[in-house]
Structure formats: C-alpha cells, structure tokens
C-alpha positions as CSV (number, residue, x, y, z in Angstrom):
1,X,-32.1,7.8,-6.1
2,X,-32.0,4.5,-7.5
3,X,-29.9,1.1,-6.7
4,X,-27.5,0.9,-10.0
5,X,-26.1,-2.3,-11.5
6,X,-22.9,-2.4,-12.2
7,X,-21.9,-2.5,-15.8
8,X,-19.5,-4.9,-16.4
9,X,-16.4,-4.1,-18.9
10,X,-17.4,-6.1,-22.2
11,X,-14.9,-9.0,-22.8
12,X,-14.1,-7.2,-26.2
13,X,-12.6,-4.1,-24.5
14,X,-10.4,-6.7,-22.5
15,X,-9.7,-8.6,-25.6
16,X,-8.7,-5.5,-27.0
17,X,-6.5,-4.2,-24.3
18,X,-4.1,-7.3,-23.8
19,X,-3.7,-6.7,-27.9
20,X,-2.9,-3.4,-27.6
21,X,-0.4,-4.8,-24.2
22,X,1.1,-7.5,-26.5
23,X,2.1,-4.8,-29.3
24,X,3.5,-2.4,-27.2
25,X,6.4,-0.7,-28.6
26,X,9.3,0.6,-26.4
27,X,10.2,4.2,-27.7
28,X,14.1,5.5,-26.7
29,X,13.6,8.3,-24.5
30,X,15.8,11.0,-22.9
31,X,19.2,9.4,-21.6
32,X,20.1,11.1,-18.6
33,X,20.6,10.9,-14.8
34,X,17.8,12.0,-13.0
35,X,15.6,12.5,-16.1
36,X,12.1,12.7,-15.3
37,X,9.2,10.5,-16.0
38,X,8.1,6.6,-15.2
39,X,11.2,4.7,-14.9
40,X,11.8,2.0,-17.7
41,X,11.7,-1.3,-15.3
42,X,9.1,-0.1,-13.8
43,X,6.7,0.5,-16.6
44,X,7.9,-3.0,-18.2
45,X,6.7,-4.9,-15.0
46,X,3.8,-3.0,-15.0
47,X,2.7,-3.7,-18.8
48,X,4.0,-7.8,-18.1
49,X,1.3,-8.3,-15.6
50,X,-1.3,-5.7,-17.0
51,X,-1.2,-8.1,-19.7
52,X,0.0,-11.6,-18.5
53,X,-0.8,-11.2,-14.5
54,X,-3.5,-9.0,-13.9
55,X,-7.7,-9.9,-13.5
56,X,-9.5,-7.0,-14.0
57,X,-12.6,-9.4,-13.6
58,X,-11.6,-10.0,-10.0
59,X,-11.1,-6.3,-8.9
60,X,-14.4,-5.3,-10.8
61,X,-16.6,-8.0,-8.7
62,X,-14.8,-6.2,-5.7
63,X,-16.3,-2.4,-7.3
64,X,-19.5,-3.8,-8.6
65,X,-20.2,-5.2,-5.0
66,X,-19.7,-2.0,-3.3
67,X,-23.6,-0.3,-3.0
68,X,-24.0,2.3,-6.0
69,X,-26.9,4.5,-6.5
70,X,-27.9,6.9,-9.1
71,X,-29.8,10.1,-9.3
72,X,-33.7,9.8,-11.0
73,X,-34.5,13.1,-10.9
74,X,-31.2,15.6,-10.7
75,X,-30.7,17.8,-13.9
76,X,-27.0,16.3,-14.2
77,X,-26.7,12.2,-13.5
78,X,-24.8,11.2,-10.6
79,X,-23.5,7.9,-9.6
80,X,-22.1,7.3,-5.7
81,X,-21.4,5.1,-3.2
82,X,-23.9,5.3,-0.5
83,X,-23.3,3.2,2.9
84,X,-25.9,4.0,5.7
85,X,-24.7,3.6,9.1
86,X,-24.5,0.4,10.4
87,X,-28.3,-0.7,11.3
88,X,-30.0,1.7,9.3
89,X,-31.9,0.2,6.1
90,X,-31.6,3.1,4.0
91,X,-30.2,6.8,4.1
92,X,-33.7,8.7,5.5
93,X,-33.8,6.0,7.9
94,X,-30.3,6.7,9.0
95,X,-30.4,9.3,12.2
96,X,-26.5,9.4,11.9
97,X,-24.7,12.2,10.6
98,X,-23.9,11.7,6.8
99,X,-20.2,12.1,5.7
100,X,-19.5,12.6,1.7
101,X,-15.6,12.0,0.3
102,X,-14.8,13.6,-2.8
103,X,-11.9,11.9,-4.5
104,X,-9.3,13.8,-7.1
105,X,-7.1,13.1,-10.2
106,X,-6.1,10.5,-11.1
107,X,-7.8,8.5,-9.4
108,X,-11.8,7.5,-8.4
109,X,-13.9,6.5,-5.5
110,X,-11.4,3.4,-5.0
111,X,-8.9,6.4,-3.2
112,X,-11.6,6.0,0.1
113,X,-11.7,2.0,0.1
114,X,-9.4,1.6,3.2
115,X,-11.1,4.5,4.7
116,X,-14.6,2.9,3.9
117,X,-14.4,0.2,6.8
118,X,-13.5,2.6,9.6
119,X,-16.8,4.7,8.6
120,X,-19.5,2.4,9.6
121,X,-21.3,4.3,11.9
122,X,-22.1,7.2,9.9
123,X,-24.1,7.6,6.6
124,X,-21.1,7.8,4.1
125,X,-21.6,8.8,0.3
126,X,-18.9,8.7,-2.6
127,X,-19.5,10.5,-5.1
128,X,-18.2,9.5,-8.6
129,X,-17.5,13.1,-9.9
130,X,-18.4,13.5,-13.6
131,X,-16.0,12.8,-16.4
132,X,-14.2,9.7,-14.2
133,X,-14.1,6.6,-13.7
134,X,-17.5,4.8,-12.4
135,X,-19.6,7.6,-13.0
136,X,-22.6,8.5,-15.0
137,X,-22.3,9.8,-18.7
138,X,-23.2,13.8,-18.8
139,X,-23.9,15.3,-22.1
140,X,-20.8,17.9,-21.5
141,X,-18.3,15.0,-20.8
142,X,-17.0,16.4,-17.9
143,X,-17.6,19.1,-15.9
144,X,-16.1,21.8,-13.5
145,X,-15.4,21.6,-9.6
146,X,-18.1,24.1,-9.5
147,X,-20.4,22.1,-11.9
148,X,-19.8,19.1,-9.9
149,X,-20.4,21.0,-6.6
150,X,-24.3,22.0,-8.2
151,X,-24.2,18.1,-9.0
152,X,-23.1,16.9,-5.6
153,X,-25.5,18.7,-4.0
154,X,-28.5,18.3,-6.2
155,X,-27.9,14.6,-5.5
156,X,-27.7,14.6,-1.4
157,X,-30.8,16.6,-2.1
158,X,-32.6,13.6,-3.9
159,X,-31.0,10.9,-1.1
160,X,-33.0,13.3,1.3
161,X,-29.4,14.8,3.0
162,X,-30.0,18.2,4.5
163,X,-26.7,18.7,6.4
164,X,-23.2,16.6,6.0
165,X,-19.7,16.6,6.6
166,X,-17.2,17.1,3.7
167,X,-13.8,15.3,3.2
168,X,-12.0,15.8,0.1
169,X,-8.4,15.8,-1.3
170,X,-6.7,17.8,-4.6
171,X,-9.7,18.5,-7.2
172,X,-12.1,17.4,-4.3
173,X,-11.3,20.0,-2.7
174,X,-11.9,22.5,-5.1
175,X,-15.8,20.7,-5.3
176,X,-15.7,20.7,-1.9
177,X,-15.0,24.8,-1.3
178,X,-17.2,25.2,-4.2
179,X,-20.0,22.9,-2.6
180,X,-19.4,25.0,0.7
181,X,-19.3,28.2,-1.1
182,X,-22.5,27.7,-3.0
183,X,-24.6,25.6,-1.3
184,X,-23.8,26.6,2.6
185,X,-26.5,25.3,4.5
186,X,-25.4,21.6,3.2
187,X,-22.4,21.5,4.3
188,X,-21.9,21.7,8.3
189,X,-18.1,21.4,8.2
190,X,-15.2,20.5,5.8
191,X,-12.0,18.6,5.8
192,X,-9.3,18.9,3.9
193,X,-6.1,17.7,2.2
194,X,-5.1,20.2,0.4
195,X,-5.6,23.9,-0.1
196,X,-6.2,24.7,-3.7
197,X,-3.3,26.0,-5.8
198,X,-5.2,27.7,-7.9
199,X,-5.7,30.5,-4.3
200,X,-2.0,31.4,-5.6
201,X,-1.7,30.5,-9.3
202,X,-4.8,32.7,-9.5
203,X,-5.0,36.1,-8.5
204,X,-3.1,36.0,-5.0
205,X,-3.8,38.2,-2.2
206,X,-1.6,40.9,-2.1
207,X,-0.3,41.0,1.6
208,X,1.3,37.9,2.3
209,X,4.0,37.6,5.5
210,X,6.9,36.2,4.7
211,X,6.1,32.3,5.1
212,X,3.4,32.7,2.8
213,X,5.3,34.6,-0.1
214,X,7.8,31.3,0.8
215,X,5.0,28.8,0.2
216,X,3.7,30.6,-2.8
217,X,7.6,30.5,-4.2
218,X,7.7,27.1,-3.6
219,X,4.3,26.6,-5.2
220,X,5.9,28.4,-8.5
221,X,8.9,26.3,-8.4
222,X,6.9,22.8,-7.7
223,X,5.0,24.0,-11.4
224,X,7.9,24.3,-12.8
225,X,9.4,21.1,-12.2
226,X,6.3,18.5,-11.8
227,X,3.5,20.8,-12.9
228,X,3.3,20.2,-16.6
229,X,0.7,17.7,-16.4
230,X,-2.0,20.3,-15.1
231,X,-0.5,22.8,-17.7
232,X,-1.5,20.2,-20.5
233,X,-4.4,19.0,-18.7
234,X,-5.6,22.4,-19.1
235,X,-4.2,24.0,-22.2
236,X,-4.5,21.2,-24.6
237,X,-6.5,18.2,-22.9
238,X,-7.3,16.6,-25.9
239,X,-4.3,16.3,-27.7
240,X,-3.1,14.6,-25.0
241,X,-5.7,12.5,-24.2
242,X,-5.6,11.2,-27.7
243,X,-2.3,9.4,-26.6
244,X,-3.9,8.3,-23.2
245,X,-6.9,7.0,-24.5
246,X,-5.6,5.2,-27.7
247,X,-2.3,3.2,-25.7
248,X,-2.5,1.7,-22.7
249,X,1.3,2.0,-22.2
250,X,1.1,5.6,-22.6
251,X,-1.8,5.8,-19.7
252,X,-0.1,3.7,-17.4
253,X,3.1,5.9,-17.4
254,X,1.0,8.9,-17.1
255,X,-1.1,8.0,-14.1
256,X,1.9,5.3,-12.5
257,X,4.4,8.9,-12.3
258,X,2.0,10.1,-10.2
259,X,1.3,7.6,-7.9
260,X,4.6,6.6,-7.6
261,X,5.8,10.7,-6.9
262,X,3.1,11.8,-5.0
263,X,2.7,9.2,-2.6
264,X,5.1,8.8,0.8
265,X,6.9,5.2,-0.4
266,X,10.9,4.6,0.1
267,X,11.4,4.9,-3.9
268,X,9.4,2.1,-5.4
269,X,5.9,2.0,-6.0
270,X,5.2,-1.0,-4.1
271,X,5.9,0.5,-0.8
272,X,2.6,2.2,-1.3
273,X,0.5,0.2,-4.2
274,X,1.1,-3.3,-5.2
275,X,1.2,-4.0,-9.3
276,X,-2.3,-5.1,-8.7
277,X,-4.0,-2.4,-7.0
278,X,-1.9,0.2,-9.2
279,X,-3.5,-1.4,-12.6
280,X,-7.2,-1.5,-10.9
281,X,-6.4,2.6,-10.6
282,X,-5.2,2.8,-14.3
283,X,-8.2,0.3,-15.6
284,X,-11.2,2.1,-14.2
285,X,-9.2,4.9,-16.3
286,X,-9.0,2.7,-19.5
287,X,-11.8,0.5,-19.3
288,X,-14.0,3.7,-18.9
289,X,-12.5,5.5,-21.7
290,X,-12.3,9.0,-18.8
291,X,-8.9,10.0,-19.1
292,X,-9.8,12.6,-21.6
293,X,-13.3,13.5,-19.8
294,X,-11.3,13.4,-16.2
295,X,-9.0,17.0,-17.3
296,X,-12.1,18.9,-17.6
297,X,-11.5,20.4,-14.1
298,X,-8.5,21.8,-15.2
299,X,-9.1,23.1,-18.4
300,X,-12.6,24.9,-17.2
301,X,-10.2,26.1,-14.2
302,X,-11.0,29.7,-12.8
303,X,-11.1,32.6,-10.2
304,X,-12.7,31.4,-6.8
305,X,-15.2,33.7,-7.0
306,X,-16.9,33.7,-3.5
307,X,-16.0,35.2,0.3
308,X,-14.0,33.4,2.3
309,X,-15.9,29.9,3.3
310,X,-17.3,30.2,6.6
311,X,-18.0,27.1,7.4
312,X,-15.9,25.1,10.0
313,X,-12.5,23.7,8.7
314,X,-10.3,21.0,9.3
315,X,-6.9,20.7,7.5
316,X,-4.7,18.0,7.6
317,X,-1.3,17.9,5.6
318,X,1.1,15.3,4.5
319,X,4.8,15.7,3.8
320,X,4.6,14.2,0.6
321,X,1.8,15.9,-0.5
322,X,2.1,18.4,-3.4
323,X,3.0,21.6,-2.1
324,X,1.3,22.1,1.2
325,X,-0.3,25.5,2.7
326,X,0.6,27.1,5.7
327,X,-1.9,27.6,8.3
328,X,-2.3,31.3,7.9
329,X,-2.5,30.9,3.7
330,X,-5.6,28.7,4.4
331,X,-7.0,30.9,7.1
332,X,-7.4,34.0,4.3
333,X,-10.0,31.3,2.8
334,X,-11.4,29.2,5.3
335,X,-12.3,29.2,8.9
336,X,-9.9,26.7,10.0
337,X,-10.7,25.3,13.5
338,X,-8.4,22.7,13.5
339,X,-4.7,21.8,11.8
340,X,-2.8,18.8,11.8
341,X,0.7,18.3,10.4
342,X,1.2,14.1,10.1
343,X,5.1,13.3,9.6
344,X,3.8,10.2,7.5
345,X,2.2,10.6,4.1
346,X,1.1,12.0,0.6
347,X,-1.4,12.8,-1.8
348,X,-3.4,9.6,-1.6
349,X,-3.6,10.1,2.0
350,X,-7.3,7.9,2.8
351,X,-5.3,5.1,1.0
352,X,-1.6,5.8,2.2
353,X,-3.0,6.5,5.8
354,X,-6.3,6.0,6.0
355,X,-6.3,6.4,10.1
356,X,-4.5,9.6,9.9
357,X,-7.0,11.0,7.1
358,X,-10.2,9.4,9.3
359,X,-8.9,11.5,12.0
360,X,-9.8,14.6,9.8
361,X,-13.2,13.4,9.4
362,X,-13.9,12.5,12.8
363,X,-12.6,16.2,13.8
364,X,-14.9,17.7,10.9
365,X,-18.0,15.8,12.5
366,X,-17.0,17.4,16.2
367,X,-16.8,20.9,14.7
368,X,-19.6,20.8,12.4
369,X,-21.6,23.5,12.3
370,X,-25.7,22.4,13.4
C-alpha cells in the first residue's frame, strides 16, 4: 500500500452546487398528519446553510488530514484509513493487534471519527468500501458485500495484516460476515451492530421459537413502513439515483430522513448531528458523485451462502436501531460469545455512542480467536 493524497473537490463542483442550492424549487407534497418523509423546516434550514453557512473546504482539510492509503498491487483498488498504534511507525512495525471498522449506508468512514481517538493503541484500518464516498474508482462502480469482503481482505493482505478484529454496523456487517465467512483465518473475532436482515427477508430458517417468529414479524412490518428505500435501492437504483445525483435538495432529504430516524435524538436532528456535520455526511455523498454507486449492495443482494460463522462474536444492540435480533436469531448464524443490550442509542452507534460501540471492540479483541 501507498500514502494517498487527498483529492480536493474542484471549486467548479462547489460553484456548481451552491447554483443548484440557490435554484432550488419547493415542490407541494402530501398534506397530512404524520405523513412520512424529511420535514419541511427542516430541509429549508438544511438547504439555507448548505448553501449560505456551510464550508465544505473546512471539513475536507479535517478528511484529507486523516492518514489514507491505497492498494498498489490488489486486483480491486482500495482506499482506507490506516492508524498504527501509538509508537509504531508503520503497520508491520506495529506488534499491536489490528482492528478494521466497516462503515454502512449512508454514510462513510466519517461514522468511526469519534470512535477513532479512543483506538490509539491498536493498529486501526477504515476501509472506504467501493462505490462510496472517499474511495477508489472500480471499473464495476460498486460492488457487493461479498465483493467488498474479497477487496477488504486482499488489502490487509498487501498492508501485511494476517489476523484482526472486525467491527461493523448495517451493510458492514454483511462485508464483515462475508469477510469472516470467506476469508476465516483473517478474521480472529467480529463485532457487531446489527444482524443482517437479509438472514429473514431471505430464505428464513424454518424452526423459529416464538420470540424469533416475533422479531421476524416485526422485521416484515419495519419493511413495510420505513423499508422502501432498500426496496428502491435494490429494484431500481438508478432511476432513483438520477434524482439523488442531479439535486442536491433531493439528496439531502434522502440521506437527512435517515439520520434523523434512525438515530436515538428527542425529535430533532440536532440532538444527534449538528447542520454542519449532517451536510459533511450528505457532501462526501455529492461532491463524490456515489449515491448511485453506494446501492450496489442492495441491488447485487443475495442468499448467505456459507455455514454458520464460527468465528468468535460480539453483538451489541441499540434501541433505536433498525430492527434488532434476538440473541438466539443471531446464534443460528454466529458464535456469539458476548451480548450487550445499551438503553441509549441507534444506527450510527460509533458516532451516537462511540464508548458504548468501543466497548464491542474491546470485547471482540478479548475473545478473539489466536
């Protein structure tokens, strides 16, 4: 692997953007209590600063100072963040254990940047998975979790990496199973956020007790109501990221929703993201032109088609999380040594709660297999 420099955004696609922020056009929309989607104030505030208030020069010097390396020799291009432990020069000269955090949708590597600081004495790698933000152009676009499993682990194997820790949350996870399930002498020991929902949108096991036929009902009804997104990231990603990519009004209500729903806040967004950090999410989105590249997870989506993942696992869950597992549901797939429930908490939980989620880590690197 190689040091990378940074590309900075050109000023044109800046230029461009406030243009496009200046012009936007308010479109009526459904009129009734309740009725789903970004709420109205919100996105106005949001598109005010984007395009009055908000230095995307300022939060890139913050990314582009972070230490990114690329792949030389790896059949598929990878770009990550790679910190050695504290007094170490370099990765091989590192004798601590090496940790790798694998981010989901829709987000980037900027989901671990609380969790980055409390990580210093261990080798830590970020992986930019293909097809978002920060990471290297592939010929396909994007690629699948399992793709980006082969990717992730052809890379460590460039750095030198011969055994780590996983930590990954929603499409992470699915790389992260995959990475375990393919490539089992890497990985030592996993944590997770989340157990994949495609283990019961896909071909469930047939002899579930009675909590887990709840959780998979549940699971059914959570589609229902806030699942169309992954139904249209997957069935027809790019019609929609037509839209996404071409208005930056439409992609800020589209990631925003998320953020705002998914994350443990008291009803507004900035109980959890301020305007600024919010936009840095939804400009490594525009600014990298991934939206469209980012759904390829879900539209090359399959069957889990491995044993159950021997490898030592630790869960933790978060209440506001999307629709979490119980212990035994997880158990059919992993070999879960450890479970924590936190009462505090959702999707974005290195970022919400970074001390909670580093306490997943730190029990991974205890169990890890040697």
């Amino acid at each position: 692997m190689r040091r990378h420099a940074f590309a900075r955004t050109e000023q044109a696609v800046l230029d461009d953007l406030r243009e496009r922020l200046r012009r936007f056009r308010s479109v009526p929309g459904v009129r009734l209590d309740g009725a789903p989607g970004v709420p109205e104030p919100l996105l106005r505030a949001l598109l005010e600063h984007w395009r009055d208030g908000f230095d995307w020069r300022v939060q890139e010097e913050r990314i582009a100072a972070l230490p990114w390396w690329e792949t030389e020799r790896a059949p598929v291009p990878l770009r990550a963040v790679v910190s050695p432990a504290a007094g170490a020069s370099s990765v091989a000269a590192a004798a601590a254990p090496v940790v790798v955090l694998l981010h989901g949708w829709p987000d980037s590597v900027l989901r671990f940047e609380r969790l980055l600081p409390l990580l210093g004495d261990v080798t830590v790698v970020v992986p930019a998975l293909p097809g978002f933000p920060f990471a290297a152009p592939v010929a396909q676009g994007g690629l699948s979790s399992v793709a980006m499993a082969d990717a992730v682990a052809d890379a460590l194997a460039e750095l030198g990496v011969e055994r780590c820790v996983v930590s990954a949350g929603d499409v992470g996870c699915d790389v992260a199973e995959a990475l375990a399930a393919r490539h089992p002498a890497l990985v030592a020991a996993l944590h997770l956020t989340d157990v994949s929902q495609y283990h019961f949108l896909v071909d469930p096991p047939g002899d579930l007790d009675a909590e887990e036929r709840a959780y998979v009902e549940r699971g059914h009804r959570w589609q229902a109501a806030e699942g169309g997104y992954m139904h249209e990231q997957s069935t027809r990603p790019n019609t929609l990221a037509v839209g996404l990519g071409d208005s930056p009004a439409a992609l800020a209500a589209w990631i925003v929703e998320k953020l705002l729903r998914w994350s443990d806040g008291d009803g507004s967004l900035t109980d959890v993201f301020s305007l600024d950090e919010a936009l840095t999410w939804v400009s490594a989105y525009w600014v990298s032109a991934s939206i469209g590249t980012s759904f390829t997870p879900y539209a090359a989506a399959g069957a889990k088609e491995w044993p159950r993942i021997e490898v030592p696992t630790v869960v933790t869950t978060f209440p506001r999380d999307l629709v979490n597992a119980p212990r035994r549901f997880a158990e059919r797939f992993f070999d879960v040594v450890a479970w924590r429930e936190f009462e505090r908490g959702g999707h974005f939980a290195a970022w919400e709660r970074p001390h909670e989620h580093l306490w997943g880590v730190r029990t991974a690197l205890e169990a890890r297999r040697r």
